[in-house]
Every structure is written in C-alpha cells, then in structure tokens.
BAMI-629101 format. One record per residue (C-alpha): residue number from 1; residue in three letters; chain; x, y, z. Coordinates in nm, 3 decimals. Example, Ala and Ser with C-alpha at 12.3 -4.5 7.8 and 13.67 -1.06 7.14 Angstrom:
2
<seq:1 type:ALA mol:A east:1.230 north:-0.450 up:0.780>
<seq:2 type:SER mol:A east:1.367 north:-0.106 up:0.714>
END
This chain:
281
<seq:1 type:UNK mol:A east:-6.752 north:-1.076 up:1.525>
<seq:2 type:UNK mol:A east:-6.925 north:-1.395 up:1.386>
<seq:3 type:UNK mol:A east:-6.940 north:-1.730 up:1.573>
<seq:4 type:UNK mol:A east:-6.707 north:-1.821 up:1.326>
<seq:5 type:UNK mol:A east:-6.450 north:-1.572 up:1.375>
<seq:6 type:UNK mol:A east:-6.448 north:-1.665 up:1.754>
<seq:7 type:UNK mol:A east:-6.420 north:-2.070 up:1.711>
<seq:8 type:UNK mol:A east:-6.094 north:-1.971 up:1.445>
<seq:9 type:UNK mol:A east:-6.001 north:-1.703 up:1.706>
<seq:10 type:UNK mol:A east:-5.999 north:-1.964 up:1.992>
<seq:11 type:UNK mol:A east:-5.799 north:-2.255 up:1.779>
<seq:12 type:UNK mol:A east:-5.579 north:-1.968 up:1.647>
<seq:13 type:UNK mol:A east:-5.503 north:-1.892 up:1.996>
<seq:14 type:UNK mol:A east:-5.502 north:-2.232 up:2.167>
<seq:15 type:UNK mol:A east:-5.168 north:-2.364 up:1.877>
<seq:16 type:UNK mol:A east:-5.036 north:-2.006 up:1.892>
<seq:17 type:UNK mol:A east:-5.000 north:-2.092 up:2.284>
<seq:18 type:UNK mol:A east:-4.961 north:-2.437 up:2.276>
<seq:19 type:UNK mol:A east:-5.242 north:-2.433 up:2.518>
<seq:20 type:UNK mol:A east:-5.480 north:-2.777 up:2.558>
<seq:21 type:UNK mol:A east:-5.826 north:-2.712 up:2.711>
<seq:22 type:UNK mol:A east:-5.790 north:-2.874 up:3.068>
<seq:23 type:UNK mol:A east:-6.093 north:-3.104 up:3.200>
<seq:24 type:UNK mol:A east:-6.004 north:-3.044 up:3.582>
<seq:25 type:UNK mol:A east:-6.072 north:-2.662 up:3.491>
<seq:26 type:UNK mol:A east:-6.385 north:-2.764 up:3.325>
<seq:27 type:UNK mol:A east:-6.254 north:-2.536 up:3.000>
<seq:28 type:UNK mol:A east:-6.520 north:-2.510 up:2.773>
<seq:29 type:UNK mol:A east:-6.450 north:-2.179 up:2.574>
<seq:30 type:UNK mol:A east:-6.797 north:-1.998 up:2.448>
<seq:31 type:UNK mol:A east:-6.718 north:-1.918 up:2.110>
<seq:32 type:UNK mol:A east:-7.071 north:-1.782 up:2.023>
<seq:33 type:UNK mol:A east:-7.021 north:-1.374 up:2.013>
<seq:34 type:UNK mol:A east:-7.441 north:-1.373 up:1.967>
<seq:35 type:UNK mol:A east:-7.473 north:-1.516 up:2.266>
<seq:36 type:UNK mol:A east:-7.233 north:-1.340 up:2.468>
<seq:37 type:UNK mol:A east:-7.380 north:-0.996 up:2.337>
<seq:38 type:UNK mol:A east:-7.673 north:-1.167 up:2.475>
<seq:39 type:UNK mol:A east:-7.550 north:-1.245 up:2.846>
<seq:40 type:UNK mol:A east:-7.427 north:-0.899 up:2.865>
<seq:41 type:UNK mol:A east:-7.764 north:-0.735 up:2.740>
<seq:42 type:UNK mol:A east:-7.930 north:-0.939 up:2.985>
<seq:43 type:UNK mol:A east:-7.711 north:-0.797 up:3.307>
<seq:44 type:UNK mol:A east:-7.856 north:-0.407 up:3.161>
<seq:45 type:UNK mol:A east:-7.504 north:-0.302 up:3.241>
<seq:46 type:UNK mol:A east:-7.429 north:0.111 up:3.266>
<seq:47 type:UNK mol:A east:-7.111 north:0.285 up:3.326>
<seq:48 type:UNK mol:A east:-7.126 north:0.260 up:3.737>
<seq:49 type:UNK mol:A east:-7.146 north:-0.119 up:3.696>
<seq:50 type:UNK mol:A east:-6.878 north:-0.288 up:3.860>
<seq:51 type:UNK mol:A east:-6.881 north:-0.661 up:3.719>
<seq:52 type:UNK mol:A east:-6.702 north:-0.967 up:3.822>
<seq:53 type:UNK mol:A east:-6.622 north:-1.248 up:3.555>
<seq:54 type:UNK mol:A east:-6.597 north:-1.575 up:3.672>
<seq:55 type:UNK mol:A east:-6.314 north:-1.794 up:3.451>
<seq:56 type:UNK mol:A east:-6.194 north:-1.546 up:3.219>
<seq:57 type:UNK mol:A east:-6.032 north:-1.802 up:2.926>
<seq:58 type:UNK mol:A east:-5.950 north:-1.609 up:2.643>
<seq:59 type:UNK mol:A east:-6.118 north:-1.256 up:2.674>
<seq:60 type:UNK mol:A east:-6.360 north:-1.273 up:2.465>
<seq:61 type:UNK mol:A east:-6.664 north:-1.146 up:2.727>
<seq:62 type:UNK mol:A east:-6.405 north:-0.987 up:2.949>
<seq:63 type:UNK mol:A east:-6.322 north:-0.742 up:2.644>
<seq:64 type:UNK mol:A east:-6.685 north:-0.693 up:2.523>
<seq:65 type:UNK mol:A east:-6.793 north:-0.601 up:2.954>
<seq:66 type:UNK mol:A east:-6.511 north:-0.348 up:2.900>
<seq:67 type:UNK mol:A east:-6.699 north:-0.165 up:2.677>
<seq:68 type:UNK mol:A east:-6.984 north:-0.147 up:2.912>
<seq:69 type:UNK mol:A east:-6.883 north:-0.106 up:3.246>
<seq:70 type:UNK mol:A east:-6.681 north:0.112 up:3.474>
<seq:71 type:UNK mol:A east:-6.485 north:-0.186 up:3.579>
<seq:72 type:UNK mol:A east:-6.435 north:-0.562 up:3.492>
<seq:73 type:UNK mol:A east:-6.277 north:-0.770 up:3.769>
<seq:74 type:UNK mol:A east:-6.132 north:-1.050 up:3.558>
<seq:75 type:UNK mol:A east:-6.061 north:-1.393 up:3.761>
<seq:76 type:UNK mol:A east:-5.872 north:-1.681 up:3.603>
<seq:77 type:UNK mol:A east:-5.770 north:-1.992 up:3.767>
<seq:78 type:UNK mol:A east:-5.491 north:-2.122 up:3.485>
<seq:79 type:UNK mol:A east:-5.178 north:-1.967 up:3.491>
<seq:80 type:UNK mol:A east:-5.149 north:-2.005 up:3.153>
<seq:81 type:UNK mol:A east:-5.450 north:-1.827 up:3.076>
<seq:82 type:UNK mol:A east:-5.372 north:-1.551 up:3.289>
<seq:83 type:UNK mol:A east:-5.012 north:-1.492 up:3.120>
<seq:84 type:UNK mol:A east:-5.215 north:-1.479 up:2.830>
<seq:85 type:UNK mol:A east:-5.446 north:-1.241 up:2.957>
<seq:86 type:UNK mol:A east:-5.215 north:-1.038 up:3.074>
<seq:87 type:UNK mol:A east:-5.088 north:-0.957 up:2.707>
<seq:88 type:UNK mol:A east:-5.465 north:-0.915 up:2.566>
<seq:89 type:UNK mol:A east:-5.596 north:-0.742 up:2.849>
<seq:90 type:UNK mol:A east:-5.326 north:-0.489 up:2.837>
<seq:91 type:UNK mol:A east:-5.476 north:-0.211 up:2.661>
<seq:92 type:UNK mol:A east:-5.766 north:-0.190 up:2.841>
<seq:93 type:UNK mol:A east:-5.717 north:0.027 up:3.170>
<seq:94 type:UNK mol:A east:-6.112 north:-0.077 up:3.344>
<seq:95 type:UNK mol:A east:-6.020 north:-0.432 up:3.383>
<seq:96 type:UNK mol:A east:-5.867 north:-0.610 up:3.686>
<seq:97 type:UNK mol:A east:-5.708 north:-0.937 up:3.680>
<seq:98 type:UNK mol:A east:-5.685 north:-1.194 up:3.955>
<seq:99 type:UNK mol:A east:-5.514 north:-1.531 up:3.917>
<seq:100 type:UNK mol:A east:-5.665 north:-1.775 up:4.168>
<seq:101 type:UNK mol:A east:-5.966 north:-1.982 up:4.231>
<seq:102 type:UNK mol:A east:-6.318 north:-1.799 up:4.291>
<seq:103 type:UNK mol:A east:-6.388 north:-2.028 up:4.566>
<seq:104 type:UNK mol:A east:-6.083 north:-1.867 up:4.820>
<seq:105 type:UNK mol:A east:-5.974 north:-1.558 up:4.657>
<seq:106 type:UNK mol:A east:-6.078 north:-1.230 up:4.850>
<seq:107 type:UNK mol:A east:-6.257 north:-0.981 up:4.567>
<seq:108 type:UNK mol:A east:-6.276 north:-0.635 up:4.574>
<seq:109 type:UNK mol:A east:-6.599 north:-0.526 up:4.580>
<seq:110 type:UNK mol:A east:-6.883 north:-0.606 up:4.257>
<seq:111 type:UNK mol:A east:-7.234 north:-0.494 up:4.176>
<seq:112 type:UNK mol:A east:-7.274 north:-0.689 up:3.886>
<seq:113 type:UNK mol:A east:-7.178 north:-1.058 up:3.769>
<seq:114 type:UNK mol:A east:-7.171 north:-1.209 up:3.410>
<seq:115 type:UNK mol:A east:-7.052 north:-1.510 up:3.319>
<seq:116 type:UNK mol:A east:-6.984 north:-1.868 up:3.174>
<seq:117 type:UNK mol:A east:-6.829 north:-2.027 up:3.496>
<seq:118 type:UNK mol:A east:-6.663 north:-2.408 up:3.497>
<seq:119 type:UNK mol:A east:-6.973 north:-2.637 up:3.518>
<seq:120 type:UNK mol:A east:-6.783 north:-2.795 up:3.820>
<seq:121 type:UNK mol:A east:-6.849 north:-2.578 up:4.090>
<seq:122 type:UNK mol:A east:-7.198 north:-2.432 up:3.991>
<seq:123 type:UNK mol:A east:-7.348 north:-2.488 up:4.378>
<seq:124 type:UNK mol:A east:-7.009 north:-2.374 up:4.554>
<seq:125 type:UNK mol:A east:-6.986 north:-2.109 up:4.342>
<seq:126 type:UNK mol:A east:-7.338 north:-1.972 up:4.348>
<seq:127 type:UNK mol:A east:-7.314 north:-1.993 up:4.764>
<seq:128 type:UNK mol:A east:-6.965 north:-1.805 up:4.753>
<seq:129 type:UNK mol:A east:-7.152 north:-1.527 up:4.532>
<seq:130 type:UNK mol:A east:-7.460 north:-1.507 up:4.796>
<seq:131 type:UNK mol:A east:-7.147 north:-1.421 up:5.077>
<seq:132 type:UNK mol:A east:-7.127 north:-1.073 up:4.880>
<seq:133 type:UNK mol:A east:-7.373 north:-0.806 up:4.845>
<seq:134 type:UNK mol:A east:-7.438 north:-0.698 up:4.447>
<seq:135 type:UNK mol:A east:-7.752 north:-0.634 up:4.277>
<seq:136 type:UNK mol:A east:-7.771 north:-0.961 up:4.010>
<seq:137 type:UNK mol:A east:-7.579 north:-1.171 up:3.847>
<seq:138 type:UNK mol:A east:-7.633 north:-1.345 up:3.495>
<seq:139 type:UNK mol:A east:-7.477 north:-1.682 up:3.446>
<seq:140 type:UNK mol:A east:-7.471 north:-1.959 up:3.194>
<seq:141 type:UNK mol:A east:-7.498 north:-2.299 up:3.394>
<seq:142 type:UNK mol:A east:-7.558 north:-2.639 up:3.267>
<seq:143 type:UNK mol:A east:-7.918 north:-2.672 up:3.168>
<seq:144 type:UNK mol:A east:-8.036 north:-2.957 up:3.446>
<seq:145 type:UNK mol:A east:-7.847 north:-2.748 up:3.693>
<seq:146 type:UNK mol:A east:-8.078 north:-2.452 up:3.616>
<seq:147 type:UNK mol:A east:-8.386 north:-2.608 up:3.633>
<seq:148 type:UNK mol:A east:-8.303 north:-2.735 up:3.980>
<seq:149 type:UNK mol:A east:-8.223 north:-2.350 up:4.078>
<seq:150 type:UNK mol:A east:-8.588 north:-2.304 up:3.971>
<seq:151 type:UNK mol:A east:-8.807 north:-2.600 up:4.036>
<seq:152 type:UNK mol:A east:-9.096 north:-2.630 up:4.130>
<seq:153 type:UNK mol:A east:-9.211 north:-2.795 up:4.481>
<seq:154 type:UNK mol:A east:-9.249 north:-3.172 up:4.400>
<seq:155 type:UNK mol:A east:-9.114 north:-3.211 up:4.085>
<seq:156 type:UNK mol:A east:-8.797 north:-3.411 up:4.048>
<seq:157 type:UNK mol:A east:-8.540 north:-3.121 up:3.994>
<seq:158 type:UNK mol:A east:-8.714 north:-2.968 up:4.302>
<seq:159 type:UNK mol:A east:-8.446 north:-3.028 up:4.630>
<seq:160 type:UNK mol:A east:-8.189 north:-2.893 up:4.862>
<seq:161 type:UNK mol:A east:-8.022 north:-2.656 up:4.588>
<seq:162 type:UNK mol:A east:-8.399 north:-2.498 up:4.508>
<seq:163 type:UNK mol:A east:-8.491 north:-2.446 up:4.862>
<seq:164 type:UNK mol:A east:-8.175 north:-2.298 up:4.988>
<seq:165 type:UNK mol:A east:-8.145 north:-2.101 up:4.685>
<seq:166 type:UNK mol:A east:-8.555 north:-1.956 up:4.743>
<seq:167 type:UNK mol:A east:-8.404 north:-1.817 up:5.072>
<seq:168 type:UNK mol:A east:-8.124 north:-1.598 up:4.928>
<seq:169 type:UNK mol:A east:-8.226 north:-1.529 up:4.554>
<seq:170 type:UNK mol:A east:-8.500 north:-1.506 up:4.339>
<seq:171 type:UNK mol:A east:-8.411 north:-1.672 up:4.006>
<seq:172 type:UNK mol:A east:-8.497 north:-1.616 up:3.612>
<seq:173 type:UNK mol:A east:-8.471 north:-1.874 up:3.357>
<seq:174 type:UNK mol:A east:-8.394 north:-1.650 up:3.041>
<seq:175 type:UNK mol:A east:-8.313 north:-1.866 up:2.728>
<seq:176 type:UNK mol:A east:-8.132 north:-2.183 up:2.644>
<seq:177 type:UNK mol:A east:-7.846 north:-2.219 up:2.530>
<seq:178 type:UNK mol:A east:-7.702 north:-2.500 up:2.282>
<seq:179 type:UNK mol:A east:-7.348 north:-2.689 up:2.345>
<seq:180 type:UNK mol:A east:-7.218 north:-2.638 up:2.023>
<seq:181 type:UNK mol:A east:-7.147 north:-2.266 up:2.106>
<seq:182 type:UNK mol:A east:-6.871 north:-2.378 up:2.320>
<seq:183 type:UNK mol:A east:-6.516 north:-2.524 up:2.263>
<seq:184 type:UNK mol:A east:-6.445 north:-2.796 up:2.308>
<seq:185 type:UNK mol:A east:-6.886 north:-2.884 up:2.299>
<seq:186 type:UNK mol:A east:-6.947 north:-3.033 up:2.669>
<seq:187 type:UNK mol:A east:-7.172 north:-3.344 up:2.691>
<seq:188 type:UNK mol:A east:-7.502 north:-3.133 up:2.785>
<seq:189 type:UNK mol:A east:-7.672 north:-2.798 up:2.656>
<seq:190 type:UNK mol:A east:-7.661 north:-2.472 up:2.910>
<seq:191 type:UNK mol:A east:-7.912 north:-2.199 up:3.043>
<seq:192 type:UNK mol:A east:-7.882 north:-1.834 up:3.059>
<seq:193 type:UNK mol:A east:-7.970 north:-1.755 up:3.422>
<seq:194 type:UNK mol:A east:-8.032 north:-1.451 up:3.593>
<seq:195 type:UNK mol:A east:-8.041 north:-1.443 up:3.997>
<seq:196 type:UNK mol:A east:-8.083 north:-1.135 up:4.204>
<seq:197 type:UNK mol:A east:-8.043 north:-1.155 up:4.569>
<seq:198 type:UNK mol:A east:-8.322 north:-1.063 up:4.808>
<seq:199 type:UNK mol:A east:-8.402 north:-1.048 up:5.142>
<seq:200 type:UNK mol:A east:-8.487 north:-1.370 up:5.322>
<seq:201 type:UNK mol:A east:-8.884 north:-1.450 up:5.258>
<seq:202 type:UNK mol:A east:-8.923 north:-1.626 up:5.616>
<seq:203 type:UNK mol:A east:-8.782 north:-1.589 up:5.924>
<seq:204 type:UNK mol:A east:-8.506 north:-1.886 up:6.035>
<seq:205 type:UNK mol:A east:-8.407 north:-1.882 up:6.431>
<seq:206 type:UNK mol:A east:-8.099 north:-2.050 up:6.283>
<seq:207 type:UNK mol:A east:-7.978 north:-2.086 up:5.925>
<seq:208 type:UNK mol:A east:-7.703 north:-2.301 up:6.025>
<seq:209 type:UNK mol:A east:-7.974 north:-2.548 up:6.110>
<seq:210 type:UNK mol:A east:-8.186 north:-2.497 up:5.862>
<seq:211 type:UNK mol:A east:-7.927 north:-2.589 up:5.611>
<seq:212 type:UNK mol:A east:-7.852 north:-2.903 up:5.816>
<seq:213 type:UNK mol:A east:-8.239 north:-3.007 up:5.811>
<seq:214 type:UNK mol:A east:-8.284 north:-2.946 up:5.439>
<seq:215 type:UNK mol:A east:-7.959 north:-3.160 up:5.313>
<seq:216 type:UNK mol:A east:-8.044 north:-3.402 up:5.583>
<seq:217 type:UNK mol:A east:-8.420 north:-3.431 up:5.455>
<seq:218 type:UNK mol:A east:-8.326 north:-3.432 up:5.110>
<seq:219 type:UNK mol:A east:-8.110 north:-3.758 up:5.156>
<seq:220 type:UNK mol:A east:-8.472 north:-3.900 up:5.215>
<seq:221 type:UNK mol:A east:-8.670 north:-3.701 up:4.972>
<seq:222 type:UNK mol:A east:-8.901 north:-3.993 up:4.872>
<seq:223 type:UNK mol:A east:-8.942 north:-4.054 up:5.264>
<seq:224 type:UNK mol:A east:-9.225 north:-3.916 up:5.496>
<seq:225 type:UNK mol:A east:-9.020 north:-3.617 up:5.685>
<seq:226 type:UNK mol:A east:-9.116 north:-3.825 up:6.067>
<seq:227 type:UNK mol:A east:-8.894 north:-4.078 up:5.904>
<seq:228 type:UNK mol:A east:-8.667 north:-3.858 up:5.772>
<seq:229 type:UNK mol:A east:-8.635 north:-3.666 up:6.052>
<seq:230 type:UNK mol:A east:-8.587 north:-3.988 up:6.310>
<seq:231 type:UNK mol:A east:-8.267 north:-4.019 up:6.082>
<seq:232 type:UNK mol:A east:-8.165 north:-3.627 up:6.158>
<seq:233 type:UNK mol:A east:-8.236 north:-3.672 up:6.551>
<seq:234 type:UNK mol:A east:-8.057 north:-4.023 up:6.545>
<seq:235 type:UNK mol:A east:-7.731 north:-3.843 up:6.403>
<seq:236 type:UNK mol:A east:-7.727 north:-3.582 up:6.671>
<seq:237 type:UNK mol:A east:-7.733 north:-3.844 up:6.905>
<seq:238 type:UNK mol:A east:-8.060 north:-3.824 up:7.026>
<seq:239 type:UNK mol:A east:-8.174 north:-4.135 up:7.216>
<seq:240 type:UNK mol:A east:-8.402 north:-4.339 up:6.952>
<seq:241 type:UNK mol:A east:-8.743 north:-4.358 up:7.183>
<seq:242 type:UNK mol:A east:-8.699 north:-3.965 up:7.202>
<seq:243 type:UNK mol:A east:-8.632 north:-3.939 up:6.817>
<seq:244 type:UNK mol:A east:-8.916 north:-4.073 up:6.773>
<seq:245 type:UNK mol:A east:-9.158 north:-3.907 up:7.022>
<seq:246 type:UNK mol:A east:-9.004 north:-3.546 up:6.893>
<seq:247 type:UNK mol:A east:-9.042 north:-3.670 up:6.555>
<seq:248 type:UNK mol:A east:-9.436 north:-3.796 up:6.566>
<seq:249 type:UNK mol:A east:-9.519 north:-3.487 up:6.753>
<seq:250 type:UNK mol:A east:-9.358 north:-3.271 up:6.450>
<seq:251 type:UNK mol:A east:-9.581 north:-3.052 up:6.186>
<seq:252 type:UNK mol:A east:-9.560 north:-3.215 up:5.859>
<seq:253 type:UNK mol:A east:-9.489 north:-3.502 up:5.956>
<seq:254 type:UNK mol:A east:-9.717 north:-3.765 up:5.798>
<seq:255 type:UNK mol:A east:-9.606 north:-3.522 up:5.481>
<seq:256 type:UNK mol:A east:-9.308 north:-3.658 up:5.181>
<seq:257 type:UNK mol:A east:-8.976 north:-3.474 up:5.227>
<seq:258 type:UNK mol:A east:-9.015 north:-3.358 up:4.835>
<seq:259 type:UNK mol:A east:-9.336 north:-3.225 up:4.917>
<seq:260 type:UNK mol:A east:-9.264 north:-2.930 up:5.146>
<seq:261 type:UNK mol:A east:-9.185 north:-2.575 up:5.025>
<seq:262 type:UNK mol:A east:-8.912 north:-2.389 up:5.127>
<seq:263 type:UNK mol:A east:-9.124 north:-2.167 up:5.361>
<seq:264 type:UNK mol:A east:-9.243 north:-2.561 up:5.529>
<seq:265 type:UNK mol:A east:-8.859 north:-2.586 up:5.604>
<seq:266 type:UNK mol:A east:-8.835 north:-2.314 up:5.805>
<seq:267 type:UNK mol:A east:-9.158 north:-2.377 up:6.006>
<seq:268 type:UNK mol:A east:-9.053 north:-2.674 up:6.072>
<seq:269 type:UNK mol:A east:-8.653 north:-2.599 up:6.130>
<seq:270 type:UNK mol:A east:-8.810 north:-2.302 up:6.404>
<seq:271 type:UNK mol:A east:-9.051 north:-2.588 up:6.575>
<seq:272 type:UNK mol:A east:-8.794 north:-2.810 up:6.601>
<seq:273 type:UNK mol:A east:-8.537 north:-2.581 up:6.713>
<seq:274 type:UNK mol:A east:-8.786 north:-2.471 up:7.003>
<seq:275 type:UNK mol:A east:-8.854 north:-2.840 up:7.096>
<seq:276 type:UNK mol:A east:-8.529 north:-2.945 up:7.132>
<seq:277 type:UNK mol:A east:-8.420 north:-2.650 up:7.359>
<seq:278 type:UNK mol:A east:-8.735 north:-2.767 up:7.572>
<seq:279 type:UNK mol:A east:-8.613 north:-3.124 up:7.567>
<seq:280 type:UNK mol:A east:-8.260 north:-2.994 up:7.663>
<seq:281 type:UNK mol:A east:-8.372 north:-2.797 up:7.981>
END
C-alpha cells in the first residue's frame, strides 16, 4: 500500500462513516504505510510476540501486527471507531479488541508494544506501561516529547520526565518522523521511540519519595537544590529554621536543580530520607 492509498483509504472511510476526527481523542490518523512497516520492523516482532496497540483508529497497523504476531491486543477509546473495528477486524482471529481508555482498562497480559498513541497522554501513558512487565515497546511521540525522554543532564529538555524515566527504562531515539504522514497533520513533527524496561540503576529507600523530590525540585530547576529543597521541607510542614538547617547540611546543595543526574536524585532522596527519620526520633 502507498501513502497515498492510505490518506484515500482514511477519507474513504471517515464520509463512508460519517466519522469527524475528534481533538479531545487527539485523532491524528498515520496514513504513511512506509512508516508503519517501519515501527513494526523496529519492535523485531516473531510469532510468540504478544503486542498491545495503543488507539487503534482505523486498522491500518493493527492489521499489518496481525501478520506478525501471535496476538494483537487492539485498544480503542471511540465507540465509533471500535464499531468500526469490529467489522474490519473481523476476519482476523489473533486480534483482541478492547473499547476503553488505556489509562483504567485492565489488559491481558503483552510482551510487546507498537504504536502511534494520542499525543495527550504521552507521560500518563508511558507510566501506566512501566506498571506491566514486557520486553520493549516502540512508540511514535511528539518530537519535543522525545527528546525530553532522552536528554541529557543540563540541557533544557533535561527534567522530571528524563530522570524518572532513567530509573525504569532505557530509551532509543530511532528516526524522525514528519507531520504530514498523519491525518488530519498535527501542529508539530513526531519521533519513533523505542524504550525497553530495565532494572532500576540505583537503589531508592523510597520511590514514592523520590518521585515527590524530583517534581518538587523540578518546579525550581533554575534554583540551587538548598533553595529548592527549603521549598520541599516547607510543604511538609517542616518548621522553617529546621528547613533550613536540614537543607544547608544536604549533599548538593550549593549545586542547580537542572544540574543533578538522576543517580544525584537518589543520593540525595536516601540522605534525606535518613535525616528526617533522625530529626523525627
């Protein structure tokens, strides 16, 4: 099929079903068959592959993982997408479909994941993914969104999304992608991404916590992390003098917020941790 083919497939489909791409869903149909061959070469699928697709639309990548997997697990927010679905799908006896929303339905279990998910919930969606265990996944995600998966300490994509994602993934920027192979074109071009979970690189006494620190610090990222972290000690009601003292006494703390690596997080989530059970006692 040529990109062609799949742009008159999609219009074909979207009067035949008096269907209107919705904005809440963030519907932007990839109507590039190229680069869909290309997102499923990436995910080196074989015939024990399990794969969930994430926002189904018309098909069009559910049918070609078909062909390459033992099992497709289809899910599709819009009800009228799904009743479409249902009719295309039909035929094809290795797909499942589930009408909901990836953020609270419960999935069978996946290995693999490819797809072209709603720009809109990129970071929910990535930390609802990191819940399950599976091998990789390969996902197109707005361009500036990538980068920030795979920043660099300092830089100005680097932040909370970068560190938190170091801890559970190790991530692969593997080609750009243009908007015009989408329909309707969104306002900004996309990234192939590839992500494959791995065990934690440091050791975290609590990753509750360390969550808390790094969207806490990040607020401040231009900030020295004493100042920074006065702010964090101040909002768990910590008297200020003792914010302060706990603060000053803290490693890294003459240091910018944007200038710690992820690893610096966790030293400094584990000092303060132990600190603040000594203060409590």
């Amino acid at each position: 099929m040529e990109h062609i083919n799949l742009l008159k497939r999609a219009k074909h489909l979207l009067r035949l079903y008096g269907f209107f791409p919705k904005k809440r869903f963030g519907q932007n149909f990839t109507i590039d068959s190229e680069i869909l061959d290309r997102l499923v070469a990436h995910a080196s699928l074989t015939k024990d592959d399990i794969v969930l697709e994430v926002g189904a639309g018309f098909g069009f990548l559910t049918q070609l993982l078909s062909k390459e997997c033992k099992k497709v697990i289809a899910v599709e927010l819009d009800s009228q997408l799904v009743a479409f679905l249902q009719e295309q799908l039909q035929n094809l006896q290795n797909v499942e479909l589930i009408e909901g929303d990836i953020l609270d339905v419960s999935l069978p279990p996946f290995n693999k994941v490819v797809s072209a998910p709603p720009y809109s919930i990129s970071s929910p969606l990535l930390f609802r993914l990191l819940e399950y265990n599976f091998d990789s996944a390969v996902l197109i995600f707005q361009k500036e969104f990538a980068e920030r998966l795979a920043a660099s300490v300092g830089t100005k994509n680097y932040g909370r999304l970068t560190v938190n994602i170091y801890y559970h993934a190790d991530v692969e920027l593997l080609e750009y992608v243009p908007r015009t192979i989408f329909y309707p074109p969104p306002d900004v071009d996309s990234m192939i991404v590839r992500l494959t979970p791995k065990a934690p690189p440091f050791h975290i006494d609590d990753e509750k916590m360390f969550a808390e620190i790094v969207r806490v610090l990040f607020t401040q990222r231009n900030k020295k992390v004493r100042n920074s972290l006065i702010f964090f000690l101040r909002q768990r009601q910590l008297p200020k003098k003792e914010a302060i003292d706990l603060a000053d006494s803290m490693i890294y703390s003459e240091k910018r917020v944007r200038e710690l690596a992820p690893e610096d997080f966790g030293i400094l989530t584990n000092e303060l941790i132990k600190k603040l059970s000594i203060s409590s006692t």
